[in-house]
TORKOL-629451 format. One record per residue: residue in one letter; x, y, z of N, C-alpha, C in turn. Coordinates in steps of 0.05 Angstrom, whole numbers, plus 5000, padded with zeros to 4 digits. Example, Ala and Ser with C-alpha at 12.3 -4.5 7.8 and 13.67 -1.06 7.14 Angstrom:
BEGIN
A526448865156524649105156526449345156/S525749555142527349795143525850015157/
This chain:
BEGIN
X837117220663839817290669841717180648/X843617300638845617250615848317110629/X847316790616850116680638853216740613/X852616960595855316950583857817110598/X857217420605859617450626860017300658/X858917160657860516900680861716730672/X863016690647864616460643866416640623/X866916900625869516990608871417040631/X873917000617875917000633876717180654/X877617060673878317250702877217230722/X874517120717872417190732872916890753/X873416680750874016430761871916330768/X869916320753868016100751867415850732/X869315870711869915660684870215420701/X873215500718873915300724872115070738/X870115240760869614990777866314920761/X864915060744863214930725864714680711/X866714670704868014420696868814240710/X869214350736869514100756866313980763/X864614160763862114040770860913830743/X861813910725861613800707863313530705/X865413470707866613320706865513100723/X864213160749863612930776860812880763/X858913060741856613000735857312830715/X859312790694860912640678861112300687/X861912360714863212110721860611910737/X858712020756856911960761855011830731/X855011910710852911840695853911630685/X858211590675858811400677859011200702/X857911230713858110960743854010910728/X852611020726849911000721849010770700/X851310980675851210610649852910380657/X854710430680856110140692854309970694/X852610190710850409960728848509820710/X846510090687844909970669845609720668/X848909780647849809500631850309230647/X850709280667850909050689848008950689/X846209120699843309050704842108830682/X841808900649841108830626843008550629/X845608470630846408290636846508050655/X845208180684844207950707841707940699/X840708030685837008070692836208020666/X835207750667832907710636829907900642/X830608050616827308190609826008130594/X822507980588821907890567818507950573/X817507980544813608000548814408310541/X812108400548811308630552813108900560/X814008780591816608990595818809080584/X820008760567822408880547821309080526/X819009060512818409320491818309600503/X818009680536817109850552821009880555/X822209760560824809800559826509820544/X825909710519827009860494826110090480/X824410220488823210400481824410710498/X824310630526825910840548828710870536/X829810610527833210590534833410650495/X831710770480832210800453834710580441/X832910390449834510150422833010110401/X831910270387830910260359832110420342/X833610620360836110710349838810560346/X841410770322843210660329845710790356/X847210680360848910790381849211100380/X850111130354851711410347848911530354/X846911500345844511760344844011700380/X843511480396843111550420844211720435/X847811630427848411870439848012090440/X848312260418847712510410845212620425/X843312400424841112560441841112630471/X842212330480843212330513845712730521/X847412660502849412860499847313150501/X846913200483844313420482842413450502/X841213280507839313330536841313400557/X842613250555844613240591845413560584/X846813640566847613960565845314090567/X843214090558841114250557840114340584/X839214120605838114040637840414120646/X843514160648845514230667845914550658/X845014670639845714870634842815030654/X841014920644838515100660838915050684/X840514800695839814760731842615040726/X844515100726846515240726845015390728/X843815590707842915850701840715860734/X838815770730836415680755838515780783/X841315560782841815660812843215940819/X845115960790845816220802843816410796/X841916460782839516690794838316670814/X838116410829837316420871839516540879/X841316510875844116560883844316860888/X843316980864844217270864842517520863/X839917330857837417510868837317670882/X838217620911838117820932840018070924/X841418060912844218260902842818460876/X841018330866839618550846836918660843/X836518600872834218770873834818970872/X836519220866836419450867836919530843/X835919610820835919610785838919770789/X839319930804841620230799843620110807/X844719890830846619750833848419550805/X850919630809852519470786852419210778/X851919050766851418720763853418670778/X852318390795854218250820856118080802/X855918010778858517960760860918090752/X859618330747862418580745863718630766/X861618620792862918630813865418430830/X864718310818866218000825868918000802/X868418090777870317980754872118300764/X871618570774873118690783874118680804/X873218590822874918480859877418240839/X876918070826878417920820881518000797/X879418110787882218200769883418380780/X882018640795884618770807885818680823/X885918510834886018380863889418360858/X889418220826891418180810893418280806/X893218630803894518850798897018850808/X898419050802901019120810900519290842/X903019320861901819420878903619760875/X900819920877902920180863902620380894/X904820520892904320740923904020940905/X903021190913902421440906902221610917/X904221780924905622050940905122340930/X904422500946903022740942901022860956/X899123090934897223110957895923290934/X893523400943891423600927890423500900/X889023620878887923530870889123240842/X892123350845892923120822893722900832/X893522830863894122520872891122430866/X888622580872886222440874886022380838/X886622530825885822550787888422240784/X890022190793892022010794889721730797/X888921700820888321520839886021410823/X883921600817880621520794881721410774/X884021480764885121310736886721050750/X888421070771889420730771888420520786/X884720670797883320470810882420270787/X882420330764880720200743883019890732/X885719990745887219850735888719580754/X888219690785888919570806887719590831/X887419410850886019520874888119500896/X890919450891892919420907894819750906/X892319930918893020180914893920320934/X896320390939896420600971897220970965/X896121080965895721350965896921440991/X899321591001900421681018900421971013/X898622061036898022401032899622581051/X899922781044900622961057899423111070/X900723141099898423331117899423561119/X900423781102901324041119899324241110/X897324131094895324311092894624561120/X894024781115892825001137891325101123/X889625121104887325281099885025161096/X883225281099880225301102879825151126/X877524911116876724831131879124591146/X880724411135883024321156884224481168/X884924761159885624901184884124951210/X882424991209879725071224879424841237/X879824591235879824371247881824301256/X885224371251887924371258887424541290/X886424791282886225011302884124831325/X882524711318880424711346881224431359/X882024251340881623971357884623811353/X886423951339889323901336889023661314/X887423591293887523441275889723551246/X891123331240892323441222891423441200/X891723521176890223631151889323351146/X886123431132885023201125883723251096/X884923481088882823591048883723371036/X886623401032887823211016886022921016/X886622821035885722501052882822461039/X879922611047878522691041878122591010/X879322800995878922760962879822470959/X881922370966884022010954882021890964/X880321900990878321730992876221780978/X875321920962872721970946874021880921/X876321990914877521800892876621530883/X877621410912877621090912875720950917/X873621040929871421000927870120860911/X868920620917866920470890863720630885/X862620780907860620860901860721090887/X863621180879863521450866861621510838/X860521720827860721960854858821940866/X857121830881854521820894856722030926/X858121840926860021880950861322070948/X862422220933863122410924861722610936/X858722620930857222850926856822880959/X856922670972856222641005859122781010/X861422671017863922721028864923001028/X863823090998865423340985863023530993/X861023560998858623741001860423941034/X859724161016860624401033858024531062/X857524601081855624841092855625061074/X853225101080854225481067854425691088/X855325911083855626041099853626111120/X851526091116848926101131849325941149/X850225781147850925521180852425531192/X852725711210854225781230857125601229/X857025511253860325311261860825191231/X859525141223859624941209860524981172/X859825221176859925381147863425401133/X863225181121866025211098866924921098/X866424721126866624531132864324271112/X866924121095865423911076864923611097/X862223421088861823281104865023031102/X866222961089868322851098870422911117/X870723281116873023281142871923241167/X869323261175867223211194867122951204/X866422751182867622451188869822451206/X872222551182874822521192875422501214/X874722801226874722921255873222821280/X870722651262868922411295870422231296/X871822121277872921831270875821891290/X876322101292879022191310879422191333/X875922401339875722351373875222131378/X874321951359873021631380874921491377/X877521491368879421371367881521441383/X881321681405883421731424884521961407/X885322091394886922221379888922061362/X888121811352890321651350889321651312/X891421871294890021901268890621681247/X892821531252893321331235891021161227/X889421091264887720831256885221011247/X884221321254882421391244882421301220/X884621381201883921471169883421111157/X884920891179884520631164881920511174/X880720651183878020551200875320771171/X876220881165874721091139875920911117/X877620831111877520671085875520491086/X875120361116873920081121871220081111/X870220341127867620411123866920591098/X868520601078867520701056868420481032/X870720331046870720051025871820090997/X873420410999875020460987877520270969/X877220240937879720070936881920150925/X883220020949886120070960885420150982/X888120360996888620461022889420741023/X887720881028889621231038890221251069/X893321311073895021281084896321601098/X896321791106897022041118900121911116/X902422121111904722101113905122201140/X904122191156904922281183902022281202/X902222181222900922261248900722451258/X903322651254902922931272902623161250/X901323371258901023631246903823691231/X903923811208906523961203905524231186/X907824381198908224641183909824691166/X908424751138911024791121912525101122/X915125091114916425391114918125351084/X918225651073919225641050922525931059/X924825831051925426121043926026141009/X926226401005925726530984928226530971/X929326670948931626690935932926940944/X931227240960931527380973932427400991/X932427151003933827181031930927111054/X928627231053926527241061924826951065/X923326831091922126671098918526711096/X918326501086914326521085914026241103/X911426261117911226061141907725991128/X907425651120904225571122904525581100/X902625271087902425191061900825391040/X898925451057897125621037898425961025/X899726041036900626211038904326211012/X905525951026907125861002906925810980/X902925610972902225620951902225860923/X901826150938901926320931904126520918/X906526440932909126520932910626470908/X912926640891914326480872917226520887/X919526580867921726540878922426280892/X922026070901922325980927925125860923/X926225850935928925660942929325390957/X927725410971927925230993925325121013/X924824931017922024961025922624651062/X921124691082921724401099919724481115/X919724321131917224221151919024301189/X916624371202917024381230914324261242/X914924061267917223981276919523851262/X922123871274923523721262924223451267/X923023381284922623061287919222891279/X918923061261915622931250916722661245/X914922371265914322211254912922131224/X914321881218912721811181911221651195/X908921471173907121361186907821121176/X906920811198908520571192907520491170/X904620551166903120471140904320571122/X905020711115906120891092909620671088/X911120681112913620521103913120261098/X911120151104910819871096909419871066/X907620031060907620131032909820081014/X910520331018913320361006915020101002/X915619911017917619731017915619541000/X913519491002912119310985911919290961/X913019550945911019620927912319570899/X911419540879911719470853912619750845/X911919930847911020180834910720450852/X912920590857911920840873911921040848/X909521200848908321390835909221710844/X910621950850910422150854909322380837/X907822520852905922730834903622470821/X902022740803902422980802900823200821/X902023470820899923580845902523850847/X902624010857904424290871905724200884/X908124270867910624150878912024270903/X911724520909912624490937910324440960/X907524500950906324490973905024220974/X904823990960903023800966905623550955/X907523580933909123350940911623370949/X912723550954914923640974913923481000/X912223621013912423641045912123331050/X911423091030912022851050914122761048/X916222891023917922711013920722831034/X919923061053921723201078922223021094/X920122761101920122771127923222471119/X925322461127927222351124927222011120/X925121861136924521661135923721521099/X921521771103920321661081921921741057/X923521901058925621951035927321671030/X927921631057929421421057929121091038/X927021151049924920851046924320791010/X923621081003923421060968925821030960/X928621110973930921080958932420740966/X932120710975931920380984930620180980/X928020350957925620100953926320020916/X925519730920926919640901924919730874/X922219810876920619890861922120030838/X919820060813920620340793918920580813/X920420740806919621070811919521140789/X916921340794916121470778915621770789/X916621940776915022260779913322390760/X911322410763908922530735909222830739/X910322920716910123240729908023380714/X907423630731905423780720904623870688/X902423970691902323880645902824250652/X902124350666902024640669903124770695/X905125100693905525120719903325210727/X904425340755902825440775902425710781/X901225930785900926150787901926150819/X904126300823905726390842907726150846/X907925880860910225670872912325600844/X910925590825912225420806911725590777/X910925880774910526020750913126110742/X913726010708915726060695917225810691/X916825570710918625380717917925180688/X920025040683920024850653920724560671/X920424350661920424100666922924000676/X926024160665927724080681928324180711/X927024480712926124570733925024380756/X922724360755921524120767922723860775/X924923760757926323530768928223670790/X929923820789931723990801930424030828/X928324160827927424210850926924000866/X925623740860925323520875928023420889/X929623390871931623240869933723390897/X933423680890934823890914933723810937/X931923810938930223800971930723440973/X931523240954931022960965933922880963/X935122700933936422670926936822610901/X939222540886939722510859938922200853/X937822210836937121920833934521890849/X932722050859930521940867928121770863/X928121900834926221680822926921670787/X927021440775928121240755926921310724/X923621490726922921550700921421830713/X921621970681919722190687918122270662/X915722270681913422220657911722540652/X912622610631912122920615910022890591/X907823060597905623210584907123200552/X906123040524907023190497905723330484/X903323290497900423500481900923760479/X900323960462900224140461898124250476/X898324480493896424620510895724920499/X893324970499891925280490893325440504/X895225720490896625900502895126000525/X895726160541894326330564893426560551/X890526610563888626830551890227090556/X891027140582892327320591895527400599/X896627470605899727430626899927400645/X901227210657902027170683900026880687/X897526810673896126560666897626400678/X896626080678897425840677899025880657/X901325720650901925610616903025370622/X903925220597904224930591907324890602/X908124640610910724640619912824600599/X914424690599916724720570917324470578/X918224270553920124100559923124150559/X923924320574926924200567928324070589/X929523990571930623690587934223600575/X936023590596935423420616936123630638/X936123550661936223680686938923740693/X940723870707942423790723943523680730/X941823490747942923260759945623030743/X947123030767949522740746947522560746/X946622440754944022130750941122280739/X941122210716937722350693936222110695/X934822180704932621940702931921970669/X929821680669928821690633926721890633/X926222000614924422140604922322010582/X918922020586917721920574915622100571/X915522170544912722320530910722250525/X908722250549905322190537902622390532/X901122270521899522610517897022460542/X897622580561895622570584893722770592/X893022900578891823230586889223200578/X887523250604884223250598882723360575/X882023300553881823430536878523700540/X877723630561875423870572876924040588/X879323950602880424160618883524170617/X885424320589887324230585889124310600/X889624460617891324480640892224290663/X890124090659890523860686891323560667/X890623450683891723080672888323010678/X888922850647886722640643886822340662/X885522280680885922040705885621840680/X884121780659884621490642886921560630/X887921690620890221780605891921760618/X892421790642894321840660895221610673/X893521460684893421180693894521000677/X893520970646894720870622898020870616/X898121170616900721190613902121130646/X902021120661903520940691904220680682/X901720530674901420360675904020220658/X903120280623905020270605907420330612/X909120510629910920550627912120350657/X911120260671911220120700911619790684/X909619730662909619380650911919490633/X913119690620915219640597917719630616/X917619770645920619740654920619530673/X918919380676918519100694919319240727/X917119220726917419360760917619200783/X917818960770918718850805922118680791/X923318880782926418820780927718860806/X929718770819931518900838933819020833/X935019240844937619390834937819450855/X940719540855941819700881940619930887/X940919940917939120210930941720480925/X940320690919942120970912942721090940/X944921160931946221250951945221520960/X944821470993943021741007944221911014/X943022181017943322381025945022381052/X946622551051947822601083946122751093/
């Protein structure tokens, strides 16, 4: 076993090897107290004194005894060291495919460290968010949105009144340390061939036992699935109860159900029914804690709109002394957001929340491959600034997957949070912005 990554920094084991060292230090001086006391009450002569000058190397001089005493003593404390922590950790590596129980330890510790960041949204760019800022912190809270209605959370909305769990689902496979082993379990679909069951992935299934055996009570479901998947950080549902999203149009015309809005352009206006949807307490205590609230990235009306409706939690980010952040999309969207440019996107948040909602905005500079066709994906224009009397900062990073350039790269992405969260010192305090009527 290589005792060199156990004594690089972070890991906090230097320290108390030096304290052990130190009491092994002091003991060996109480040891020559005694010798030298001993040699001084005690005449040795004949035979035994040559037998004792010979043990105690006095045929040497001082300086060379030491050196050798010095040298042995390091040599014998380094092997009993090495010796105990391989009893120590034996049992932890018997499995060749498991991560060394040192990385494991030097990462519980250093993230432990981290900043504590919240992250608001939902679909696939909170989870591509979350794989990049696990690497950086484990003081992670992911607050999802439930207004999902299609596929299989609908199908589960419809039978047992659970509110969307796709979103939830992915941020926990995200966060996940066994990923993707866990991944491949959680995310695994039926096929159509299986009756009830067919479309349904084994995590919303979890979700949904973890619900009934909890009373219907979904808050503690989803914190009882972190537990048991040991997820780091916390995914958090922005709400306990079901919601429906509704959009109207610039027509005049209403569309009802996320999946369905997904599809839609024009939109004007987008909110949630009921209109007394509880927020979830986890989620405001989040929020108030946090170093760092993150918004986006992900479809802006259908996955980071609908938590930022529910009034509480609007509240709570505009009152939290954190930096905000909004990551907007590197590309629009075919139907909700096609045609739309980057000041677009601020506008629109900002309409449905308020001015001043969040403090930086972090924009795609990479250049993106035109669209093969019309009406395609395409890249989000920068122009900038928005509307708004209060512009948040604007910051250009090239975050774009370079195998899939339409989305965000999670190391790239995380990087640039990060960087831009340590350059504006995120646990400053400032006045809370003035809210919405």
């Amino acid at each position: 076993m290589n005792l060199r990554p156990w004594l690089r920094p972070g890991i906090g084991v230097k320290r108390w090897v030096l304290v052990a060292f130190l009491g092994l230090v002091l003991l060996a001086l109480a040891g020559a107290l005694g010798l030298r006391q001993f040699y001084r009450d005690i005449e040795v002569g004949g035979p035994l004194q040559s037998v004792v000058s010979v043990i105690s190397l006095q045929f040497l001089s001082y300086g060379v005894r030491g050196a050798i005493l010095l040298a042995l003593g390091a040599c014998v404390f380094l092997y009993g060291a090495w010796r105990l922590l391989k009893v120590l950790v034996g049992p932890f590596l018997a499995d060749e495919r498991a991560q060394p129980l040192v990385e494991v330890i030097y990462q519980k510790r250093f993230l432990s460290r981290g900043p504590r960041i919240v992250a608001i949204g939902g679909g696939t760019g909170l989870s591509t968010l979350l794989r990049g800022l696990k690497e950086h912190t484990a003081n992670i809270t992911a607050i999802v949105s439930v207004a999902d209605d299609g596929g299989s959370s609908g199908r589960l909305r419809e039978q047992i009144g659970l509110p969307a769990v796709g979103d939830i689902r992915n941020c926990l496979v995200a966060l996940a340390d066994a990923e993707p082993l866990m991944g491949d379990l959680l995310q695994y679909r039926f096929h159509a061939s299986d009756g009830t069951l067919a479309g349904h992935p084994i995590g919303n299934l979890l979700l949904a036992a973890m619900y009934e055996i909890d009373g219907g009570d979904f808050e503690e479901s989803v914190r009882r699935m972190n537990r048991v998947l040991a997820v780091r950080g916390h995914v958090v549902p922005v709400s306990p109860t079901p919601a429906v999203l509704h959009a109207r149009l610039y027509d005049g015309s209403e569309v009802d159900g996320q999946s369905v809005i997904a599809k839609t352009r024009w939109i004007q206006r987008v909110w949630l029914s009921p209109d007394d949807i509880a927020p979830s307490a986890d989620a405001l205590r989040a929020i108030a804690d946090a170093d760092v609230i993150v918004i986006g990235p992900g479809s802006l009306f259908t996955s980071i709109l609908p938590g930022l409706l529910i009034p509480e939690i609007r509240d709570a980010i505009l009152a939290s002394p954190a930096l905000r952040i909004y990551v907007c999309n590197v590309a629009t969207q075919q139907g909700e957001t096609a045609g739309f440019d980057l000041a677009d996107h601020v506008e629109a948040l900002e309409r449905h929340t308020a001015p001043g909602i969040v403090d930086v905005v972090l924009a795609n500079g990479e250049a993106l491959p035109p669209p093969a066709t019309k009406g395609e994906v395409e890249a989000v224009r920068l122009r900038w600034p928005p509307a708004s009397h209060q512009e948040p900062r604007l910051v250009i990073e090239d975050v774009v997957d370079p195998t899939n350039p339409h989305h965000h790269d999670p190391v790239r992405l995380a990087a640039a949070v990060m960087k831009v969260s340590e350059g504006a010192g995120a646990a400053r305090r400032r006045s809370p912005v003035a809210r919405t009527a």
